[in-house]
N, C-alpha and C positions, 0 to 999 in steps of 0.2 A: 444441625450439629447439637449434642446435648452438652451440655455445662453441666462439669463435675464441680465440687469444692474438694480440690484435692489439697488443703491442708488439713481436713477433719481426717480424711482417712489414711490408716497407717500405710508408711512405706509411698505415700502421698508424691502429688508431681513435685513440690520442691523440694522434699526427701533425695527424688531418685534423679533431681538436676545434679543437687550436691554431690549424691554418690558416683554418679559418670562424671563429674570435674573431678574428683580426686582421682577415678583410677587414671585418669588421663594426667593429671599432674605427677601421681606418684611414679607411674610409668619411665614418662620423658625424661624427670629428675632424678631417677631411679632413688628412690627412697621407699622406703615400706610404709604400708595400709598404718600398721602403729605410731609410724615416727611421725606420720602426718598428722594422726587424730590424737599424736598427745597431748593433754590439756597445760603443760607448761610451756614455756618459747623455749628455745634450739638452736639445734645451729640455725648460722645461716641461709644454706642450702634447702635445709627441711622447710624453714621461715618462709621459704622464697616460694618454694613448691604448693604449698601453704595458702598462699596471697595469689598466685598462680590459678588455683583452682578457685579460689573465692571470688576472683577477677572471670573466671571462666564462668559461671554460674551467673554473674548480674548481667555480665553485657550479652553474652549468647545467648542462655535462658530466659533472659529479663525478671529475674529472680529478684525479692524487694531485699533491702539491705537487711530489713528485719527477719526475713526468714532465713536468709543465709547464716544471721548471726545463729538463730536457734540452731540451724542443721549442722553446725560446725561449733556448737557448743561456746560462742565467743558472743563478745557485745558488738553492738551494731557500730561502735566507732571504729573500732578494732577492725572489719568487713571497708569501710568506707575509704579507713589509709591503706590498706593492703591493694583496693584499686585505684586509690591513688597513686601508690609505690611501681606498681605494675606497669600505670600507664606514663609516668614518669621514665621507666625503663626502657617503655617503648620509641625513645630518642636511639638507643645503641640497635644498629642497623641488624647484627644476629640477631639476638633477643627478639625483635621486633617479626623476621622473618620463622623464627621457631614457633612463636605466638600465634604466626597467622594459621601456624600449620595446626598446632593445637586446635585453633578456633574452629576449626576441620573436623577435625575429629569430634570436637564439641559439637557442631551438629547435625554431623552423622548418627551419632548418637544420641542427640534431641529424636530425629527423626524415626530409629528405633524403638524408641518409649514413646511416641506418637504414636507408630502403626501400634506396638503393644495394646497400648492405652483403645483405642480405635478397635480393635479386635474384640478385645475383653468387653466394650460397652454393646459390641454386634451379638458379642455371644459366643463367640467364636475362639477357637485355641493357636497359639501363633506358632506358627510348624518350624520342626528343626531343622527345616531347608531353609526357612529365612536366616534363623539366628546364625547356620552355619555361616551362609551368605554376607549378613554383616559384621562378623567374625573376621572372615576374609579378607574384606574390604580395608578393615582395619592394619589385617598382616599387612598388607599389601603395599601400604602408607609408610607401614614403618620398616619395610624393605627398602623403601628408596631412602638414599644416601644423602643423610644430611650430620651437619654437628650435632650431636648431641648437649644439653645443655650440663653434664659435667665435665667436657672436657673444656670448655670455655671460661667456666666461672672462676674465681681468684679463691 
């Protein structure tokens, strides 16, 4: 297997963990690409969405506190209570069951910027039959019927 250092290069593996936890946070949360990566606090919902995807990048990805804080523009204490707060949340039996579903999607989408990653070192171009494919997979997931997490929250 060859060993990148993908922090030197742009768009880098903990770049593209953070960026596939947000669209998955902002998604679920329905909250926009903006209101995620605005550099002041927010509501609560955005907050939550936020620390959702920051939480989704350490423990899926196994992303260091310290890079997450860079890719999310925050300090690394800020990254440490937001998985804190998360898994704290994960007592409330929804919450807990929506997260797993997430964690799903998290790494289905690890596994897409795997094969990516693994392609582009062969040489090789990753065909739009895969992307369609994991595309798909994705619809597919979020066809099936569950709460959504703003019809729950206060």
């Amino acid at each position: 297997m060859v060993e990148k250092n993908y922090d030197e290069a742009q768009g880098g593996w903990h770049t593209q963990c953070a960026d596939a936890a947000r669209r998955i946070a902002a998604e679920a949360f329905d909250v926009s690409d903006d209101a995620l990566n605005a550099p002041n606090r927010c509501r609560a919902h955005i907050a939550l969405a936020r620390q959702v995807a920051m939480y989704l990048t350490h423990v899926v990805a196994a992303v260091s506190l310290s890079d997450i804080a860079t890719a999310f523009a925050r300090d690394r204490t800020t990254v440490s209570h937001a998985c804190r707060r998360v898994e704290d949340k994960r007592d409330e039996l929804i919450f807990d069951m929506q997260l797993e579903r997430l964690e799903a999607s998290m790494r289905r989408e690890m596994e897409r910027i795997r094969m990516a990653e693994l392609l582009e070192v062969k040489g090789l171009q990753t065909s739009d039959m895969m992307m369609q494919r994991g595309r798909a997979g994705l619809f597919l997931e979020r066809a099936t019927p569950i709460i959504p997490f703003r019809r729950w929250r206060r």
